[in-house]
C-alpha positions as CSV (number, residue, x, y, z in Angstrom):
1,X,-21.0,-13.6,32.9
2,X,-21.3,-11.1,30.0
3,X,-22.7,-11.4,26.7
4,X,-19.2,-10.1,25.5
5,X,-16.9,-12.4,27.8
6,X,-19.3,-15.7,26.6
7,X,-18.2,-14.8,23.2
8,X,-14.7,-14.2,24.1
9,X,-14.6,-17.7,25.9
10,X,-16.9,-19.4,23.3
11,X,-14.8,-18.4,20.3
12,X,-11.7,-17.3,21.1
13,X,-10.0,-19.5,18.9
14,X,-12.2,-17.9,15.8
15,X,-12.8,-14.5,17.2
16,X,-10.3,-12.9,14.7
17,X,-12.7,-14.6,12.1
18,X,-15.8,-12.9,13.4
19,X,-13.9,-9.8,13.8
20,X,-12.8,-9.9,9.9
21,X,-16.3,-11.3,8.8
22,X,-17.8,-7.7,10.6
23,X,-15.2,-5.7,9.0
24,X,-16.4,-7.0,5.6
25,X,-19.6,-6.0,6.6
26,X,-18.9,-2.7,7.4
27,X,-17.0,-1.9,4.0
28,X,-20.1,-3.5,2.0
29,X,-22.0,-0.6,3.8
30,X,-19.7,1.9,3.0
31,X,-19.5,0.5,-0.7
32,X,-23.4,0.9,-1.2
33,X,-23.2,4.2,0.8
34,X,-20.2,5.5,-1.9
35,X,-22.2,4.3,-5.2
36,X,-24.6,7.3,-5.3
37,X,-21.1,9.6,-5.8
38,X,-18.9,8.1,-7.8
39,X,-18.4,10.2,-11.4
40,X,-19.1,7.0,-13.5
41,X,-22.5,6.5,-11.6
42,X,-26.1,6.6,-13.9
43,X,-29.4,5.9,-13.3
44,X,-31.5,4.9,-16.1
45,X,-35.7,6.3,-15.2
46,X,-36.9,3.0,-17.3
47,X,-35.6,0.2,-14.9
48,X,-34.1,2.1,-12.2
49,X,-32.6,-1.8,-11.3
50,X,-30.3,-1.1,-14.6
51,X,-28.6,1.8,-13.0
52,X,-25.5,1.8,-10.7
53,X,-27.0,2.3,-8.2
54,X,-31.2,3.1,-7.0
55,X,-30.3,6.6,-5.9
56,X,-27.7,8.9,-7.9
57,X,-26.6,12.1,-6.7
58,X,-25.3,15.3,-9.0
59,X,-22.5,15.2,-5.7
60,X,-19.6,13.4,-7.4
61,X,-16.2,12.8,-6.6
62,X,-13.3,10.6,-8.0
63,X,-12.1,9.6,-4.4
64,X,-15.2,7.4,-4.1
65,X,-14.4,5.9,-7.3
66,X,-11.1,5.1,-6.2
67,X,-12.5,3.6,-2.8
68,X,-15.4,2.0,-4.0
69,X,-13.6,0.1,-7.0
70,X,-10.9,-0.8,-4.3
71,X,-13.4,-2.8,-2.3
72,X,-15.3,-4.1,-5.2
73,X,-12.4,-5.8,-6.7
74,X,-11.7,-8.2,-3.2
75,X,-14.5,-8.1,-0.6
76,X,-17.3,-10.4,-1.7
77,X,-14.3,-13.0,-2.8
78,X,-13.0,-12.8,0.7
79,X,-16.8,-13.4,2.2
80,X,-17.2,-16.4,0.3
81,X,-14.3,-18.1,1.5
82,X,-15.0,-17.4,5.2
83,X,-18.5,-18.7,4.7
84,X,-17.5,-21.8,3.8
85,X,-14.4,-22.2,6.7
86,X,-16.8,-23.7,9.2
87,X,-18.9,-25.8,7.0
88,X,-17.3,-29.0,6.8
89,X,-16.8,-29.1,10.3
90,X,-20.2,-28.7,11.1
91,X,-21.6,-31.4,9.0
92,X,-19.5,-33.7,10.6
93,X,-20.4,-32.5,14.2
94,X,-24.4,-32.3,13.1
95,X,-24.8,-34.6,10.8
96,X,-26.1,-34.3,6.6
97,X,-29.7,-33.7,7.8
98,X,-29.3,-31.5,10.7
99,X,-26.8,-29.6,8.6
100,X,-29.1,-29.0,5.8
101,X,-31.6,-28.1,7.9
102,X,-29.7,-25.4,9.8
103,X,-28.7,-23.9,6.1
104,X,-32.8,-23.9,5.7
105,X,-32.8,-22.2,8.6
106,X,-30.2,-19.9,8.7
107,X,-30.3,-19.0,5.1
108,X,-33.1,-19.6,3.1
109,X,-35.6,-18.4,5.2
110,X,-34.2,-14.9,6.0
111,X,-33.2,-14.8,2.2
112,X,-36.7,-15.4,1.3
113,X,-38.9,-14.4,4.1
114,X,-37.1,-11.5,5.5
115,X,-35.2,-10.3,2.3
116,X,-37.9,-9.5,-0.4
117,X,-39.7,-7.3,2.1
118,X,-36.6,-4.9,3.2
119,X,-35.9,-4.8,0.0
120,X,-39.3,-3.7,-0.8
121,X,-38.5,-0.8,1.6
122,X,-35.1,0.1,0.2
123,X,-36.3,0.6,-3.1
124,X,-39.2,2.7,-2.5
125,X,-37.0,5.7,-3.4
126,X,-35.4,4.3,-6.5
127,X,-39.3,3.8,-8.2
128,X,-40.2,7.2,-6.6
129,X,-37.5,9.6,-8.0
130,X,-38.0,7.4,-11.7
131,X,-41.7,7.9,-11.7
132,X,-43.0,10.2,-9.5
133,X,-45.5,8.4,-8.2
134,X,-46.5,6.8,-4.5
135,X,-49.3,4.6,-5.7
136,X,-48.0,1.2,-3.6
137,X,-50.0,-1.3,-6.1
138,X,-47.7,0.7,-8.8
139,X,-45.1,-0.2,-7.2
140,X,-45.3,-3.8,-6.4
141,X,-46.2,-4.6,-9.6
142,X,-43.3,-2.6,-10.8
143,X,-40.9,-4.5,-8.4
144,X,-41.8,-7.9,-9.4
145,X,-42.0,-7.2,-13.2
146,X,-40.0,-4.3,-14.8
147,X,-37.6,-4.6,-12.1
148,X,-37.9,-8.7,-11.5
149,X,-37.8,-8.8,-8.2
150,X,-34.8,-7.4,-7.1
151,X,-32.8,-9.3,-3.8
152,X,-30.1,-6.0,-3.0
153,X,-27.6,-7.0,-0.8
154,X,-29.1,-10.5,0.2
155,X,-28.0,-11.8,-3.2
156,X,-24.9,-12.9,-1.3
157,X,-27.2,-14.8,1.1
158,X,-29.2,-16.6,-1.6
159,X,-26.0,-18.0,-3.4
160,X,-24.5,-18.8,0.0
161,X,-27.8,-21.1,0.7
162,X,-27.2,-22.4,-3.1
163,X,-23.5,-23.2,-2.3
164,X,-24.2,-24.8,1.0
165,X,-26.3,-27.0,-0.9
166,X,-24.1,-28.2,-3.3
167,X,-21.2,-28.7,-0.5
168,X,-23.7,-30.4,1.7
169,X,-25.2,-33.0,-0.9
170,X,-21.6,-33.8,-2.9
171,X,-19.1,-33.5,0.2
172,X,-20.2,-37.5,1.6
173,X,-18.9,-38.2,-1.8
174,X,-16.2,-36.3,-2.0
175,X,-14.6,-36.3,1.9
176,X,-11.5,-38.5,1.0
177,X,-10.7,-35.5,-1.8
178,X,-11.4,-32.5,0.9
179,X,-9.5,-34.3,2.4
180,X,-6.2,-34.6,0.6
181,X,-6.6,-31.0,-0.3
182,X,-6.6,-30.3,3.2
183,X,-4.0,-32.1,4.4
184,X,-1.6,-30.3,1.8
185,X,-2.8,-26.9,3.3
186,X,0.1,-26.7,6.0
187,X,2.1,-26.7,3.1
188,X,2.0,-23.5,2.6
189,X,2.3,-22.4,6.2
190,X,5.7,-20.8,5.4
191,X,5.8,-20.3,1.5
192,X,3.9,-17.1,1.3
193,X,4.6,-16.1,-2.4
194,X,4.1,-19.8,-3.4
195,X,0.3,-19.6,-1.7
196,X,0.0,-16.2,-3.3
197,X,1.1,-17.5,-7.2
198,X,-1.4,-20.7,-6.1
199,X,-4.4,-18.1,-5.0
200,X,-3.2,-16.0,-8.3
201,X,-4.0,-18.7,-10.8
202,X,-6.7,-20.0,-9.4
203,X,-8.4,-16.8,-9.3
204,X,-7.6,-16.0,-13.1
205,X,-8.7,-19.3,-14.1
206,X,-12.0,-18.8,-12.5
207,X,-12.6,-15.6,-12.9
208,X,-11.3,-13.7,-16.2
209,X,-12.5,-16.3,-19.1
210,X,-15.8,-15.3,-17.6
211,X,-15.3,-12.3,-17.3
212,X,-13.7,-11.7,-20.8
213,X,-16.2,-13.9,-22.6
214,X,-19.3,-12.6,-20.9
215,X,-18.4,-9.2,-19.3
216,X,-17.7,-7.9,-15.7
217,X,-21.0,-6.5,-15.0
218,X,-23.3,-8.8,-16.1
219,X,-26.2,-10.1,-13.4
220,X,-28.3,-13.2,-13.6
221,X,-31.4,-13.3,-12.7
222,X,-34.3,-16.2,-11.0
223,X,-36.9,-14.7,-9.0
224,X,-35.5,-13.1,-6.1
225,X,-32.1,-15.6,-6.6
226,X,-29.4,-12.9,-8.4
227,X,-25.8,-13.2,-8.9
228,X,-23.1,-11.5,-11.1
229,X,-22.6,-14.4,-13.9
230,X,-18.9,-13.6,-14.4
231,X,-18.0,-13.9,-11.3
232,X,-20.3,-17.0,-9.8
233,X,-17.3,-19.6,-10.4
234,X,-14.6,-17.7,-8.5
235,X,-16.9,-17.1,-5.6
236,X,-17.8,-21.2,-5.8
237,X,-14.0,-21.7,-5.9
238,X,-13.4,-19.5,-3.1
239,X,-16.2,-21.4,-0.8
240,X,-14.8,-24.4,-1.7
241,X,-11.0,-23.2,-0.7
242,X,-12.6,-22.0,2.5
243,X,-14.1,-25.1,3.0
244,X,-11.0,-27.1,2.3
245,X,-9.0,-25.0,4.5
246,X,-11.8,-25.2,7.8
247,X,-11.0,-28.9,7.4
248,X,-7.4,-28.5,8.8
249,X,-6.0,-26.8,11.6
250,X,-5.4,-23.4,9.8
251,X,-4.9,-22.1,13.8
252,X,-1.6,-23.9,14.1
253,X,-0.3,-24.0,10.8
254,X,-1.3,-21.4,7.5
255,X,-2.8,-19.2,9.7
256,X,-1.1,-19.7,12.6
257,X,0.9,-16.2,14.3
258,X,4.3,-17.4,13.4
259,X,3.0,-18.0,9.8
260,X,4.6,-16.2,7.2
261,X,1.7,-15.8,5.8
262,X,0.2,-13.9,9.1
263,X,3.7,-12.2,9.9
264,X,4.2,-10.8,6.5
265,X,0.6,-9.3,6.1
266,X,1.5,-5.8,5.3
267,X,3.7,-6.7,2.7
268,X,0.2,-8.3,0.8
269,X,-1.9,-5.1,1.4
270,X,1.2,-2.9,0.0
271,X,0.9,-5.4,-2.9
272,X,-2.4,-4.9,-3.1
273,X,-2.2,-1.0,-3.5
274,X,0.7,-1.3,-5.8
275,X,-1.6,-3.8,-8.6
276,X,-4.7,-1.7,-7.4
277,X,-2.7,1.6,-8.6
278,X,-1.5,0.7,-11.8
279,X,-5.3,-0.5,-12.2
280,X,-6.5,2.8,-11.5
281,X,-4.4,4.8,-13.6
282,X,-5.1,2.9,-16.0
283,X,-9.1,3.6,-15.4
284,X,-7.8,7.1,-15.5
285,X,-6.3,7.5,-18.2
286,X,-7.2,4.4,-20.5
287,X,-3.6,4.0,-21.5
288,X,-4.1,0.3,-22.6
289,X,-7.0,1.3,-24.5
290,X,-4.5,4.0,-26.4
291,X,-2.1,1.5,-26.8
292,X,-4.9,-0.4,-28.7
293,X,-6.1,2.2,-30.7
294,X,-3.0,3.5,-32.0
295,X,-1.7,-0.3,-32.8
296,X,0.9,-1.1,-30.2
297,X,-0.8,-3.4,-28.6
298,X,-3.7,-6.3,-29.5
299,X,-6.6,-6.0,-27.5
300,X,-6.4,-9.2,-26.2
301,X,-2.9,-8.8,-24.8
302,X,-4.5,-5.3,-22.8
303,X,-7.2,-7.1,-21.6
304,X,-5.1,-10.2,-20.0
305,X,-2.4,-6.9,-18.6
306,X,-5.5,-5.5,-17.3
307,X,-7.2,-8.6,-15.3
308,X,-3.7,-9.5,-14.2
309,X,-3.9,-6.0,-12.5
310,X,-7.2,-6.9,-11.5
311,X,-6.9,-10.3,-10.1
312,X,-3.6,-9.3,-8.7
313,X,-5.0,-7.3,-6.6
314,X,-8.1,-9.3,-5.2
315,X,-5.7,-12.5,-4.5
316,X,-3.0,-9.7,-2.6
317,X,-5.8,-8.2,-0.4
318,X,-7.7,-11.6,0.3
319,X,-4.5,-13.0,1.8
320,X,-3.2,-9.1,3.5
321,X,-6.7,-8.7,5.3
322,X,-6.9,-12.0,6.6
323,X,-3.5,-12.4,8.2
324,X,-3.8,-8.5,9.6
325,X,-7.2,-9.4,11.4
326,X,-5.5,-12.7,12.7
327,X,-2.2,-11.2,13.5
328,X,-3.9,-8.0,15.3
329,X,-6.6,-9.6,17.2
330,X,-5.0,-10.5,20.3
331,X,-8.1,-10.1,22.7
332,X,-11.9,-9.5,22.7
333,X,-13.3,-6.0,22.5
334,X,-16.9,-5.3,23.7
335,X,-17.7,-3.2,20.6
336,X,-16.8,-5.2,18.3
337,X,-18.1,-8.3,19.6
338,X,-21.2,-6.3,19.3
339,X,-20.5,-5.7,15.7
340,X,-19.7,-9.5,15.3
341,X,-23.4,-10.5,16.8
342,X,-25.1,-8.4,14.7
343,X,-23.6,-8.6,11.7
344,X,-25.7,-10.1,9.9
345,X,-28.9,-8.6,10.8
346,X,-27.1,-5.7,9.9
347,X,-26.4,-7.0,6.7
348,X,-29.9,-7.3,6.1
349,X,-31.0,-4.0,7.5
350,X,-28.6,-1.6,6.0
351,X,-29.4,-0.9,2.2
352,X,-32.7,0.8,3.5
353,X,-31.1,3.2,5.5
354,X,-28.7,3.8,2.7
355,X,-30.8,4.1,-0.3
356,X,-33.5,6.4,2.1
357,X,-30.6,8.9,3.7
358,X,-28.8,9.1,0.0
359,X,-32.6,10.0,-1.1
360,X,-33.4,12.7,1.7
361,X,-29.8,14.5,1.1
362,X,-30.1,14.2,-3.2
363,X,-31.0,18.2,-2.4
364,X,-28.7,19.2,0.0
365,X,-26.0,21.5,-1.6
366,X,-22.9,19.7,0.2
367,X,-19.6,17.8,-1.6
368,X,-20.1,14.6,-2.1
369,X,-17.5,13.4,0.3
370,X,-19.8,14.9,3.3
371,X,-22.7,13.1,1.4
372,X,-20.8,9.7,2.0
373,X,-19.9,10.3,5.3
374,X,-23.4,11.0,6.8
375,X,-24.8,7.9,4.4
376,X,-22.5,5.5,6.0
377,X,-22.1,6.7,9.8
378,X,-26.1,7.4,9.7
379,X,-26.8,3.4,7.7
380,X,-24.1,1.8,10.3
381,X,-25.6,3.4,13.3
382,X,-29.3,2.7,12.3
383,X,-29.2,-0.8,10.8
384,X,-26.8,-1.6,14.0
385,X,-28.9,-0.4,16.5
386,X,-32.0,-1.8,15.5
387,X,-30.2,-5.2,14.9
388,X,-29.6,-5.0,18.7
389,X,-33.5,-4.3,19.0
390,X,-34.6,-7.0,17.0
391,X,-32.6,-9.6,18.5
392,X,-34.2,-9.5,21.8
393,X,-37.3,-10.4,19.7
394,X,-37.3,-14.1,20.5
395,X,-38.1,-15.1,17.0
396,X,-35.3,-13.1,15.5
397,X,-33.0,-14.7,17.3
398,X,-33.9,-17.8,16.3
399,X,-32.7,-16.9,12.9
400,X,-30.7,-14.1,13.2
């Protein structure tokens, strides 16, 4: 039997899952590989961990604004609720220890062990075009000071390990309430725009006070543990919510193919392009800001128009990407169960390939949307194929 067809049989009941997990994946490579060419992008020669992003190109264009905001907005929100739809199940398969122990495993030790140094490799370029220099002592003591220790990418992984934690330690105290949560998920099986106005508040309530009181873009920092501080309590809410729903059987009722919720799938993504375009013309052509300025309208009142824009369309796309992946994956596909084993290796891998190609083409005289294209195709393909390398490395795949 096939790798592919053991998958298929192993987890055909979740493969739509893996299959959406990988697509995530992908877009969070094509989001690093977009950040060297958008127009608002800067890098600042002090801390290069302060700019947008380690490498940025004189190639701009406003179609990678438009794209990268676009995933920004939804994507990491929609990864933390899939990484917690399995969890509660498996602690009560494995057991509090073994559980714990697998998250050690699974988690922490790549975060830790297998993060710092690729990220050590990624960055290379970043301290290279802001100082000139290619003294490696330099540069390690740069990393771990001026830039204080920077995770990339693996962030996610770190706060995933954190949030594990926390579920694994509290949730023997709190089953009979995951519980009761979980039983009421079916009731939304068929009352799409009720789950929608549910997911809506839930996400404001979470997310804007933070972000109004402490601002979108600010990061926290602990060693090589980082995290964007506005936005930590929506992504623990949306763990939690995928935890809560992995508890019932979302197969057979919310996400079930005669669900609403799955049927009407196109209708969330159109919603989600209708908030996410009166969001960008409004990034445009600041016309809140004007309203503002010339007194017809208190900032406070613009900001809560804009976040409802904003928050609009993260809950919209959450719920449209999920029920297109489970309504559209009928049957396995070798490809992308390839994609789906190595996903996370990939994860890991990709942001050298990305920040080294975006590095080698900062002279090439070509538009930025060529730029892009070779960054991502050039990052997938690499970080993919030496994923497929590594995991015949018996120690890799203990891990990985």
């Amino acid at each position: 039997m096939t790798a592919d067809l053991k998958l298929h049989n192993q987890n055909s009941r979740t493969l739509w899952l893996d299959y959406l997990k990988s697509f995530i994946t992908v877009l969070v490579i094509a989001h690093h590989a977009s950040l060297a060419y958008t127009t608002f992008t800067w890098f600042d020669s002090t801390a290069y961990i302060q700019s947008t992003a380690p490498i940025v190109d004189n190639k701009r264009w406003i179609g990678m604004d438009v794209f990268e905001n676009f995933n920004d907005i939804f994507f990491m929100f929609l990864m933390f609720f899939i990484g917690g739809i399995f969890l509660v199940k498996s602690m009560e398969k494995k057991g509090m220890a073994t559980f714990l122990k697998d998250r050690v495993k699974r988690l922490f030790i790549p975060f830790l062990f297998l993060g710092t140094p690729l990220m050590l490799l990624a960055y290379f370029p970043a301290y290279y075009t802001a100082y000139g220099k290619l003294s490696l002592s330099c540069y390690l003591a740069d990393f771990f000071t001026v830039e204080s220790w920077p995770p990339g990418p693996p962030w996610f992984i770190g706060i995933l390990f954190v949030f594990n934690l926390i579920l694994g330690i509290t949730y023997p105290f709190l089953k009979p309430v995951f519980q009761r949560w979980s039983n009421s998920i079916c009731y939304f099986t068929n009352r799409p725009i009720t789950l929608f106005t549910v997911l809506f508040c839930i996400t404001f309530t979470f997310y804007v006070p933070f972000a109004y009181f402490l601002g979108e873009g600010k990061w926290v920092s602990f060693g090589p543990l980082d995290f964007q501080l506005s936005r930590l309590a929506a992504y623990f809410c949306y763990f939690l919510l995928g935890a809560v729903a992995g508890m019932s059987d979302f197969e057979n009722h919310i996400f079930s193919l005669h669900s609403r919720l799955v049927v009407q799938w196109k209708y969330f993504l159109l919603l989600s392009l209708v908030f996410y375009s009166a969001l960008t013309y409004h990034n445009i052509t600041d016309i809140l800001g004007q309203f503002v300025d010339n007194g017809s309208m208190p900032e406070l009142a613009a900001w809560m128009i804009y976040y409802t824009l904003y928050v609009g369309s993260c809950t919209a796309s959450c719920i449209g990407f999920t029920g297109m992946f489970r309504a559209l994956v009928k049957k396995s596909c070798p490809l992308w169960n390839s994609l789906s084993q190595n996903a996370y290796l990939i994860y890991l891998l990709h942001y050298i390939f990305v920040v080294w190609i975006q590095f080698f083409l900062l002279q090439c005289e070509v538009s930025a949307g060529l730029k892009f294209m070779i960054v991502f195709v050039l990052s997938l393909s690499a970080s993919w194929i030496f994923s497929i390398w590594l995991r015949k490395i018996n120690l890799f795949r203990r891990f990985l």
